[in-house]
Backbone bond lengths (Angstrom), bond angles and torsions (degrees), N, CA, C in turn:
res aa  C-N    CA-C-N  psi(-1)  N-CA   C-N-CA  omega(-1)  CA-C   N-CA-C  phi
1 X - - - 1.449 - - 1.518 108.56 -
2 X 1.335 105.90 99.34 1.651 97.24 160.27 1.932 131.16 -80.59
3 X 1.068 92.00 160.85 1.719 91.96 -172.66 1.511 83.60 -132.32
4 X 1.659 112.14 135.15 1.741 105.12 167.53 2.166 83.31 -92.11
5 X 1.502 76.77 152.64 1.926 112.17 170.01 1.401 100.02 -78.34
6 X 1.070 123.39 103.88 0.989 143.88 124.98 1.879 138.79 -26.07
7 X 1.949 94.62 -59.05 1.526 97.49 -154.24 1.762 81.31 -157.81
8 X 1.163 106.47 163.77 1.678 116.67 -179.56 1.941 89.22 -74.23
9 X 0.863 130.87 -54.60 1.637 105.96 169.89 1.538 122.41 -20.20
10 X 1.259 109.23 -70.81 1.329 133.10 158.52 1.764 116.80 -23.85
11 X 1.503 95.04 -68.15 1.532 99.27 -164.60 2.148 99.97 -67.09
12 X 1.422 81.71 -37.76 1.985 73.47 -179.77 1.600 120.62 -58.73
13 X 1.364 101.65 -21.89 1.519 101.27 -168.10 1.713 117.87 -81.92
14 X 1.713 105.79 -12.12 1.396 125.84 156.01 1.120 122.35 -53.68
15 X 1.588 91.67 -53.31 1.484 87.13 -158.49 1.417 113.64 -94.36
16 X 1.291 124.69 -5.67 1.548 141.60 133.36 1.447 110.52 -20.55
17 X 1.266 115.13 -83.45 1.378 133.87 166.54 1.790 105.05 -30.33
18 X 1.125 105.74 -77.61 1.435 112.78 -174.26 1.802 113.24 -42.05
19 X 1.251 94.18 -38.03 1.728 102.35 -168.75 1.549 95.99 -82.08
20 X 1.364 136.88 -28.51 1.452 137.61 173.76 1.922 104.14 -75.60
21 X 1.074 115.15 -24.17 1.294 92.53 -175.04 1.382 99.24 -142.31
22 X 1.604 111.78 67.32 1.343 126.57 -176.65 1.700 115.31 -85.82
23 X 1.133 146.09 104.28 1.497 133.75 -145.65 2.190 93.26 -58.90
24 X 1.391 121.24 -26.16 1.206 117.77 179.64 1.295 120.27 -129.79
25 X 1.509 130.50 -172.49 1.323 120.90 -162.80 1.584 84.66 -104.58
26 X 1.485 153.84 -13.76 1.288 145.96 -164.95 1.754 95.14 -82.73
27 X 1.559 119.83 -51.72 1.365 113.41 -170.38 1.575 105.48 -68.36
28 X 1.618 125.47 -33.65 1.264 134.38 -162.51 1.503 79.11 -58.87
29 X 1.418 126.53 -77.72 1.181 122.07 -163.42 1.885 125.71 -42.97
30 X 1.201 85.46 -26.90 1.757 101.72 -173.33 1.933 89.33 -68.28
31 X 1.367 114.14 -73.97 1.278 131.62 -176.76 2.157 112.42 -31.16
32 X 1.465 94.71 -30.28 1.607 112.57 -174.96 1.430 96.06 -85.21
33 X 1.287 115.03 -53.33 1.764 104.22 179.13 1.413 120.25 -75.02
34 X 1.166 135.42 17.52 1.349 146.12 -166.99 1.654 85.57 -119.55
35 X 1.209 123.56 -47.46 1.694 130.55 -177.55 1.245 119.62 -64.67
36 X 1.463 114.08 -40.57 1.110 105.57 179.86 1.693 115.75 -92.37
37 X 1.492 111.52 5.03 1.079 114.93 173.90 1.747 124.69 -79.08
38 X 1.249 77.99 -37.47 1.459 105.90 166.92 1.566 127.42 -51.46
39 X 1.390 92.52 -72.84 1.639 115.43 169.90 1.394 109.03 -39.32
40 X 1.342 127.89 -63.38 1.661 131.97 177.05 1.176 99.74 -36.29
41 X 1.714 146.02 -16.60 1.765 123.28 173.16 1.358 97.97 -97.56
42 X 1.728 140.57 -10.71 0.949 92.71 169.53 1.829 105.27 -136.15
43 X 1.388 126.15 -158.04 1.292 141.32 -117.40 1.742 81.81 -99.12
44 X 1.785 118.20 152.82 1.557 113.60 155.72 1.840 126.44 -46.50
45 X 1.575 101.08 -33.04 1.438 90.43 178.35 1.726 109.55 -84.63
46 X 1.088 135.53 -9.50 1.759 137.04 157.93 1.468 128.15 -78.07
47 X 1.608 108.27 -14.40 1.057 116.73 148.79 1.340 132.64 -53.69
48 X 1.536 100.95 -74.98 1.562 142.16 158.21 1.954 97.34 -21.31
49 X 1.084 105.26 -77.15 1.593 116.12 -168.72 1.537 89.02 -62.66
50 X 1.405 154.13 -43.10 1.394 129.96 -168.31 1.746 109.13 -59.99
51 X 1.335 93.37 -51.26 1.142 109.27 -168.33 1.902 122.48 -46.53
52 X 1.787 90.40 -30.33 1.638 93.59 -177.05 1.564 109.14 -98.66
53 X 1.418 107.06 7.12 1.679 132.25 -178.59 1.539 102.20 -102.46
54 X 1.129 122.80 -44.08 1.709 116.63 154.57 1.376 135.65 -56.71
55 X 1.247 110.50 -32.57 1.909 124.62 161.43 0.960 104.47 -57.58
56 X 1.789 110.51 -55.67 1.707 104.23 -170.08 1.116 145.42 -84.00
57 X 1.501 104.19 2.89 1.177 121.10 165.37 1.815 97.41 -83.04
58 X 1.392 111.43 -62.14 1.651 103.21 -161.32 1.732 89.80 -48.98
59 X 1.337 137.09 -37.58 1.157 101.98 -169.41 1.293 123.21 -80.19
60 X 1.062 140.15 -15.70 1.202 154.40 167.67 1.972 116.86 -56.41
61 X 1.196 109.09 -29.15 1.048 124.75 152.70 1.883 138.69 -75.16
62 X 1.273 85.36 -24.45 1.387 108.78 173.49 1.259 109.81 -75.96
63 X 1.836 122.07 -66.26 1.131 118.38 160.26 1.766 137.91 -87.81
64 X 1.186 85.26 47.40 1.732 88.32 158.00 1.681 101.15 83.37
């Protein structure tokens, strides 16, 4: 499922995603510093909400 980015909301919740289901631990890490770069423009509760918007997508993918 693609989503186009829109907004740094958006772009964090990729790369959330991306950093959770990184095929290795070098990109996971790459994918984490792109996140937290991100995250620094916006607020603890848009963080917070990407983060449970990145699970739910991988899970949603997981199950079908």
């Amino acid at each position: 499922m693609t989503k186009q980015i829109k907004n740094d909301y958006d772009a964090l919740v990729e790369a959330l995603r991306l950093a959770i289901t990184a095929p290795d631990d070098d990109k996971a890490q790459e994918c984490v510093e792109i996140a937290e770069s991100i995250a620094a423009n916006l607020t603890e509760l848009e963080v917070a909400r990407a983060k449970k918007e990145a699970v739910s997508l991988i899970e949603e993918i997981k199950n079908g």
